[in-house]
C-alpha positions as CSV (number, residue, x, y, z in Angstrom):
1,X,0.0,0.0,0.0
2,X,2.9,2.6,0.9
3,X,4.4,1.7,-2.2
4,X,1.4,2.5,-4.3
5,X,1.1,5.6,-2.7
6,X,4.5,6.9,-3.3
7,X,4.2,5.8,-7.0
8,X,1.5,7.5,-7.4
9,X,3.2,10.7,-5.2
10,X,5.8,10.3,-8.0
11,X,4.1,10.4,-10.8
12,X,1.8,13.4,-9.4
13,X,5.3,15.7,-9.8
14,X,5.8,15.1,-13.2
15,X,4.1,17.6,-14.6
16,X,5.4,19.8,-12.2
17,X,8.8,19.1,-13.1
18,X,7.6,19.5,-16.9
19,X,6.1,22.8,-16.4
20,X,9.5,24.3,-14.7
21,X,11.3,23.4,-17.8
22,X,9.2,25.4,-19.7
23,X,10.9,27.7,-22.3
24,X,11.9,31.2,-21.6
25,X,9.7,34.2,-23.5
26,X,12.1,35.8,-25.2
27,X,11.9,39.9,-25.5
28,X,14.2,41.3,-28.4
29,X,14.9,45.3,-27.7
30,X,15.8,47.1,-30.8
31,X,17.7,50.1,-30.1
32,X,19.8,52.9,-30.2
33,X,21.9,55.3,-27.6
34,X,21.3,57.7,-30.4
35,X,17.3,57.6,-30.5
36,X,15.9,60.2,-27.9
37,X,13.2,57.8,-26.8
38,X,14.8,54.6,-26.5
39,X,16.4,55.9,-23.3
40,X,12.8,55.4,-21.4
41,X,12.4,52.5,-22.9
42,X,15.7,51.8,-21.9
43,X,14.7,51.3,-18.3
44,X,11.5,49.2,-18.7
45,X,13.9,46.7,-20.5
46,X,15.9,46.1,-18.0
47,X,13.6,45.5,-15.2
48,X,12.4,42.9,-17.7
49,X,16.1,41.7,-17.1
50,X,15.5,40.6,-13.9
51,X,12.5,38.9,-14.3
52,X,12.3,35.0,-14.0
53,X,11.1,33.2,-17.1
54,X,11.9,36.2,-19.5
55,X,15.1,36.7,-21.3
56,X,15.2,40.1,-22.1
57,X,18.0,41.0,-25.4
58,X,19.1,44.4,-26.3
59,X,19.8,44.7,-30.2
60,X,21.9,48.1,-30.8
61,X,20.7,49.0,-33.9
62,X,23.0,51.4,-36.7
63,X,20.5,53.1,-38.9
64,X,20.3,56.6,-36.4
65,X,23.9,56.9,-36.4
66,X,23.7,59.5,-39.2
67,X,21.8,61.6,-36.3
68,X,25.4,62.3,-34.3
69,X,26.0,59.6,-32.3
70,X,27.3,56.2,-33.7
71,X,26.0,53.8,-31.7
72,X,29.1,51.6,-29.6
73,X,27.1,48.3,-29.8
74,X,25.4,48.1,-32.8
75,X,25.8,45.8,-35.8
76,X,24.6,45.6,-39.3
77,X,23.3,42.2,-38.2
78,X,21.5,43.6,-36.2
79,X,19.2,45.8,-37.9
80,X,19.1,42.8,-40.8
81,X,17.3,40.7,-37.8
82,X,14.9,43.4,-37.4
83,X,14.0,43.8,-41.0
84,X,13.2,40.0,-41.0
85,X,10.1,41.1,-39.0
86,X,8.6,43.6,-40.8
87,X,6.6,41.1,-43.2
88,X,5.5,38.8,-40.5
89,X,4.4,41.7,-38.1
90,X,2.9,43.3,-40.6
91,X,5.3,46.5,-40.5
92,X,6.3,48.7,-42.9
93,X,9.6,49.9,-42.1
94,X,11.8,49.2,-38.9
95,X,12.0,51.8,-35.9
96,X,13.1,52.3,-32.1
97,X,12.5,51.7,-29.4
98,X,11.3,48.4,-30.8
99,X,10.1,45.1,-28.0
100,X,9.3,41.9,-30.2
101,X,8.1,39.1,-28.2
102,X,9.0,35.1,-29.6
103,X,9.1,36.5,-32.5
104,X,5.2,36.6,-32.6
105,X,4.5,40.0,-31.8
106,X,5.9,43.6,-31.0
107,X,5.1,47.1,-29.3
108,X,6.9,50.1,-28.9
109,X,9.1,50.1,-25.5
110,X,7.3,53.0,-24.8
111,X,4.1,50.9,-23.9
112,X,5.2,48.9,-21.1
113,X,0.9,48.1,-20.6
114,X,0.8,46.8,-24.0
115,X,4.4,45.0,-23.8
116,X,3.1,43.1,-20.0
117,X,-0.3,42.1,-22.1
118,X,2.2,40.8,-25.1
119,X,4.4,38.6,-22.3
120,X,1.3,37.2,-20.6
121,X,-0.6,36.3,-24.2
122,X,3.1,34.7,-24.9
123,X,3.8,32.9,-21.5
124,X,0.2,31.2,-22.3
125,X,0.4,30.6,-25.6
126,X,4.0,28.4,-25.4
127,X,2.8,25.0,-27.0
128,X,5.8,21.6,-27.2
129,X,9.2,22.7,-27.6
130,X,12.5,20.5,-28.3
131,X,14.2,19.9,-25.9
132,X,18.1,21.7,-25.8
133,X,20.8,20.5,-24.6
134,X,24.3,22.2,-24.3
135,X,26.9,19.0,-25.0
136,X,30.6,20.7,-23.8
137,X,31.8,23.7,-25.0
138,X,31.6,23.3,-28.5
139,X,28.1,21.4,-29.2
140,X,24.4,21.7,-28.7
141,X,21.8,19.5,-29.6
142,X,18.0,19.8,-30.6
143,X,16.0,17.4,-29.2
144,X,12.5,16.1,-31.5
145,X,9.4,18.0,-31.9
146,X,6.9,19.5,-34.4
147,X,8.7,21.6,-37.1
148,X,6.5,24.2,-39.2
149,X,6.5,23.5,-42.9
150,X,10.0,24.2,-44.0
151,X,11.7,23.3,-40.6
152,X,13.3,25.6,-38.3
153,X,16.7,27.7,-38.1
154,X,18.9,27.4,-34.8
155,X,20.5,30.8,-33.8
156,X,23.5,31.1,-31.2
157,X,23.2,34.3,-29.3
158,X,25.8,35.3,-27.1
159,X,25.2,38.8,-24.8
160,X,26.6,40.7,-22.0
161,X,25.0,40.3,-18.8
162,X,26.5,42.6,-16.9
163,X,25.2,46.4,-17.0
164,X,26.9,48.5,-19.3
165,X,27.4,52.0,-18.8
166,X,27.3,54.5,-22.2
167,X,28.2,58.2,-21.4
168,X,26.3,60.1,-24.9
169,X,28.7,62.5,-25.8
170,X,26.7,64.0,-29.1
171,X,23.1,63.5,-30.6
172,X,19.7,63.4,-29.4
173,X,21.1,61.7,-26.1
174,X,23.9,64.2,-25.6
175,X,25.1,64.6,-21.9
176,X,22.9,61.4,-20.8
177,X,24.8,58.3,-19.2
178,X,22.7,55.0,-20.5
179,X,22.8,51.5,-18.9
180,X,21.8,49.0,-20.9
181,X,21.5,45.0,-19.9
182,X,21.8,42.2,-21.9
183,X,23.8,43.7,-24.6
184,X,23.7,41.1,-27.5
185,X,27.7,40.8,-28.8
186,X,26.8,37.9,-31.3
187,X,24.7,35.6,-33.3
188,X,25.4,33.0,-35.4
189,X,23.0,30.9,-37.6
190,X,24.1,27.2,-36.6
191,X,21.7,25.3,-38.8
192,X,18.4,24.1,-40.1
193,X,16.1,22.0,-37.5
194,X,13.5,20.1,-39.6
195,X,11.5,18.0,-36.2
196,X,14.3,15.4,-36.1
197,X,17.0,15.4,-33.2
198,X,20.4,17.4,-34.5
199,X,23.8,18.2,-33.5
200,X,25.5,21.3,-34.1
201,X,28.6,22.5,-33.7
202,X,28.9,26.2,-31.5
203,X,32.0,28.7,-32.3
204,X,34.0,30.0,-29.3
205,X,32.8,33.0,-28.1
206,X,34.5,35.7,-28.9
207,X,35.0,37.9,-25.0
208,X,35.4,36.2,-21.8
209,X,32.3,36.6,-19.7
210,X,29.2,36.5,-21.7
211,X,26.2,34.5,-21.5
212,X,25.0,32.1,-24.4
213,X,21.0,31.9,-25.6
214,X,20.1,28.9,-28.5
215,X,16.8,29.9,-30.4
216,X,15.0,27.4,-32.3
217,X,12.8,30.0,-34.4
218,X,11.1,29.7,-37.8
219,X,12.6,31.3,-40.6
220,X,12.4,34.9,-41.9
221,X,11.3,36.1,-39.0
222,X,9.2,33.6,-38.0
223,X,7.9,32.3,-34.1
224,X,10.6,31.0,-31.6
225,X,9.8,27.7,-31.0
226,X,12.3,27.1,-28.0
227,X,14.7,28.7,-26.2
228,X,17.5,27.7,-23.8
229,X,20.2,30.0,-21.8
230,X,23.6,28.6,-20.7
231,X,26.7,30.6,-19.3
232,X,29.3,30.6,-21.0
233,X,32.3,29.8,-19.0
234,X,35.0,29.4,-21.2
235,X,36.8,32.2,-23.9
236,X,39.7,33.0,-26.3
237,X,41.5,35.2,-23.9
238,X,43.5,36.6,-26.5
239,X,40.4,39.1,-27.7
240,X,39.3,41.9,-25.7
241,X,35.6,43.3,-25.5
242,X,35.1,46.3,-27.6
């Protein structure tokens, strides 16, 4: 009789377990130290830093630089990553201060009410995911699961978790000191993921001290299917941060 009871006990904390392994909703901020109104947005962003089952990214975008100010994180991949939504979401042409949500959905950062709606509608809405595993340094591996029509891309994000600290010298933003979490420093496109379980290989990350995120996400801009977070602990010391 005990017995029973503790099989069942057991099997009552499956799902449990299950539901804590339920992946993150991931926020992508589009931005720029040059854009007057990212800075307010800015701060919402990061409080979504701190917040448990949300991986908050900052993407420093390049296309206000022209305004005075070139921006010290940005990357032309970056603002190619944003353009990949404009289809999908139904935009017509990029902008900042720019929140998209698992790639599903977006708001302006300066509509935190709209942006908490977005995460809850998101958090809901997360249906099976494959599962990720981080094999060693230099491999990950995609686990099975439904695919969309076309499969999947896998993207290797790497980003700064630690606050960084931007004193604006000219531009909209002149004379303002910005910190910004969760600057992204790279992604790479590993692979295709077509439902079936796959290895990739991962490159070495580039600075000591940054954080790694795998997306599973359908292409051009498509939904994130599944997302897992690892530190990274390991780096070439030979190449400095920027």
């Amino acid at each position: 009789m005990i017995r029973a009871l503790l099989a069942a006990l057991c099997l009552l904390t499956v799902p449990a377990v299950a539901a804590a392994a339920k992946p993150p909703v991931v926020v992508e901020f589009y931005t720029a130290q040059g854009c007057a109104a990212c800075a307010e947005a800015n701060t919402f962003v990061n409080s979504l830093a701190e917040r448990p089952g949300v991986v908050a990214l900052t993407f420093a975008v390049d296309y206000w630089d022209y305004l005075g100010w070139a921006d010290t994180f940005a990357q032309p991949a970056f603002a190619e990553r944003q353009k990949a939504y404009l289809a999908p979401l139904s935009l017509r042409e990029p902008y900042t201060p720019q929140l998209v949500i698992n790639g599903a959905s977006e708001a302006s950062g300066v509509e935190p009410d709209k942006v908490e709606d977005l995460l809850d509608d998101a958090a809901r809405s997360q249906g099976p995911a494959p599962d990720i595993q981080f094999i060693g340094p230099r491999r990950v591996d995609v686990g099975s699961g439904p695919a969309p029509r076309g499969g999947a891309e896998v993207w290797l994000v790497r980003y700064d978790p630690k606050p960084r600290q931007v004193v604006v010298r000219r531009g909209e933003n002149r004379g303002q000191t910005l910190e910004q979490r969760n600057v992204v420093r790279e992604i790479v496109r590993l692979g295709q993921w077509r439902g079936r379980p796959t290895a990739y290989a991962a490159p070495e990350p580039t600075e000591e001290g940054l954080e790694t995120l795998l997306i599973v996400q359908a292409p051009e801009g498509g939904r994130i299917l599944a997302a897992k977070a690892k530190t990274t602990l390991m780096a070439r010391p030979q190449t400095a941060a920027r």
